[in-house]
C-alpha positions as CSV (number, residue, x, y, z in Angstrom):
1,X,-9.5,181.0,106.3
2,X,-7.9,180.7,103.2
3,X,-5.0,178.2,103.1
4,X,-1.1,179.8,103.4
5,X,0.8,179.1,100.1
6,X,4.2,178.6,101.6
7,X,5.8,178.8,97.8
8,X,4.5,181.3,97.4
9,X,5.2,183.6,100.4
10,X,9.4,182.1,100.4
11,X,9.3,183.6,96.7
12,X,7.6,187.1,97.7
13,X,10.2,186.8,101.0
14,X,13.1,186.2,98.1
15,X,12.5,189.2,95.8
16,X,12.3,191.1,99.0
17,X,15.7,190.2,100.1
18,X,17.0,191.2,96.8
19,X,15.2,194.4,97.0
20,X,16.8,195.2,100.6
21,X,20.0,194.1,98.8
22,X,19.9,196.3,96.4
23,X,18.6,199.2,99.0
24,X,15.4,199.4,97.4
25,X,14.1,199.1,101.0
26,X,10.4,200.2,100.1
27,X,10.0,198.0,97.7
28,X,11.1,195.5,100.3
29,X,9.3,196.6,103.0
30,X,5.8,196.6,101.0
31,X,6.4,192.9,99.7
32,X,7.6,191.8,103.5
33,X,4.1,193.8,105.0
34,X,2.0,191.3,101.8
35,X,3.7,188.7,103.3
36,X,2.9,189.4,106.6
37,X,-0.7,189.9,105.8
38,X,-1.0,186.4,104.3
39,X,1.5,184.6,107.1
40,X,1.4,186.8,110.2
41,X,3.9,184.4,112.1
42,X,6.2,184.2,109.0
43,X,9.2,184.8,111.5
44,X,12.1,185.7,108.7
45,X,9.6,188.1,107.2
46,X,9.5,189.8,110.7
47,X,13.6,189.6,110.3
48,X,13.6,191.1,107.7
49,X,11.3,193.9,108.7
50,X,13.4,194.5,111.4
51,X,16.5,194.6,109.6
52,X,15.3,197.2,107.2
53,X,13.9,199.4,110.0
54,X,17.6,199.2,111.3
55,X,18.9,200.3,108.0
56,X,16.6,203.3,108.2
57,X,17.3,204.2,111.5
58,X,13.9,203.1,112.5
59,X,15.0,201.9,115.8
60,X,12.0,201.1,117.7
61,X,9.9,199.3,115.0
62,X,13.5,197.6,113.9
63,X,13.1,196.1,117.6
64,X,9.5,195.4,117.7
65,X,10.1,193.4,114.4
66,X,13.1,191.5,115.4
67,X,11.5,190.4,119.2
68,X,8.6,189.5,117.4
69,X,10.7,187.1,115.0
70,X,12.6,186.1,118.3
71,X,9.1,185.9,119.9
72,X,8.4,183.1,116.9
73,X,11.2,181.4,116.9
74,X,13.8,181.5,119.7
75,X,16.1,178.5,118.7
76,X,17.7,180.8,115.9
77,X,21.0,182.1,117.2
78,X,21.0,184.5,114.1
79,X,17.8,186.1,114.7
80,X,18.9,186.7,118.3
81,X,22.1,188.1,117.3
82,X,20.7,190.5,115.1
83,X,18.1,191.8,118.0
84,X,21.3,191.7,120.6
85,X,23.6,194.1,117.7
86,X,20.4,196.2,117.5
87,X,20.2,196.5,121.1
88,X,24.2,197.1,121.5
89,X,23.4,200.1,118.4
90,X,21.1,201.4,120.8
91,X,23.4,201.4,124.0
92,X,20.9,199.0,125.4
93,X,23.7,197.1,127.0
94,X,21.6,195.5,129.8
95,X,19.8,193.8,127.5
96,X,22.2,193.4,124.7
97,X,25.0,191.0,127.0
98,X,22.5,188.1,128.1
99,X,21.5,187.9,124.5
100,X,24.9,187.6,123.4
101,X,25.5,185.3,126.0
102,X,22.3,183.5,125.0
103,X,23.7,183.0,121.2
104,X,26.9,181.8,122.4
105,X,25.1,179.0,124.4
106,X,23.1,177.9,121.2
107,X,26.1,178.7,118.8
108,X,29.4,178.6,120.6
109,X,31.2,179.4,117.1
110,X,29.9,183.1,116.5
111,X,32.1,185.4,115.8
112,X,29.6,188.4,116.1
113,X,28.8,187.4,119.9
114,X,31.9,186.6,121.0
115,X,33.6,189.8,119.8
116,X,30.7,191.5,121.4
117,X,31.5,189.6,124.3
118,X,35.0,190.6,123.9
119,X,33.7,194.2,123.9
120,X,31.2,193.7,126.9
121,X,34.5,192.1,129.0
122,X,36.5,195.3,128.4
123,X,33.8,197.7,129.5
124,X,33.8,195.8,132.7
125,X,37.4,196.4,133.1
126,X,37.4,200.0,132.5
């Protein structure tokens, strides 16, 4: 196998990110599938698949991509939180409140989960 240069593959992730910034999402999404190729557990390159499928309205492979990076790397509260907003998108509730609830265990201070959990305690009281 030949060896993964990390430099490398954080620069390709880079200029995708500032292609998905600047919408240029195929441009993104070719340069995050290279990187892929070369580093198949590269979990922010899965992120950012995911959040460009989102963008596109994509919806499954935006979820495949972002469980996969959760899948990866479950300590990240942010990568959660972007699966558990994808899922809430999707009315997906069942599975969008224990991830919330999940990012506010590993990250207490997020605002995204707790207004979601805001949201989540008035849809109970309704």
């Amino acid at each position: 196998m030949i060896g993964i240069d990390v430099a490398d593959s954080e620069r390709r992730l880079e200029e995708a990110i500032n292609h998905k910034v600047q919408g240029e999402y195929d441009e993104a999404i070719a340069i995050l599938e290279n990187v892929l190729a070369s580093d198949p557990d590269h979990v922010e390159a899965h992120r950012q698949l995911g959040l460009i499928y989102g963008f596109q309205g994509l919806f499954d492979e935006s979820v495949e991509a972002l469980e996969k990076a959760v899948g990866l790397d479950d300590s990240r509260a942010d990568i959660l939180c972007d699966l558990a907003m994808t899922h809430a998108m999707l009315g997906m509730f069942d599975e969008a409140k224990p991830e919330f609830e999940k990012v506010l265990a590993m990250d207490p201070e997020n605002k995204v989960a707790q207004q979601q959990m805001v949201y989540f305690a008035d849809m109970a009281a309704l």
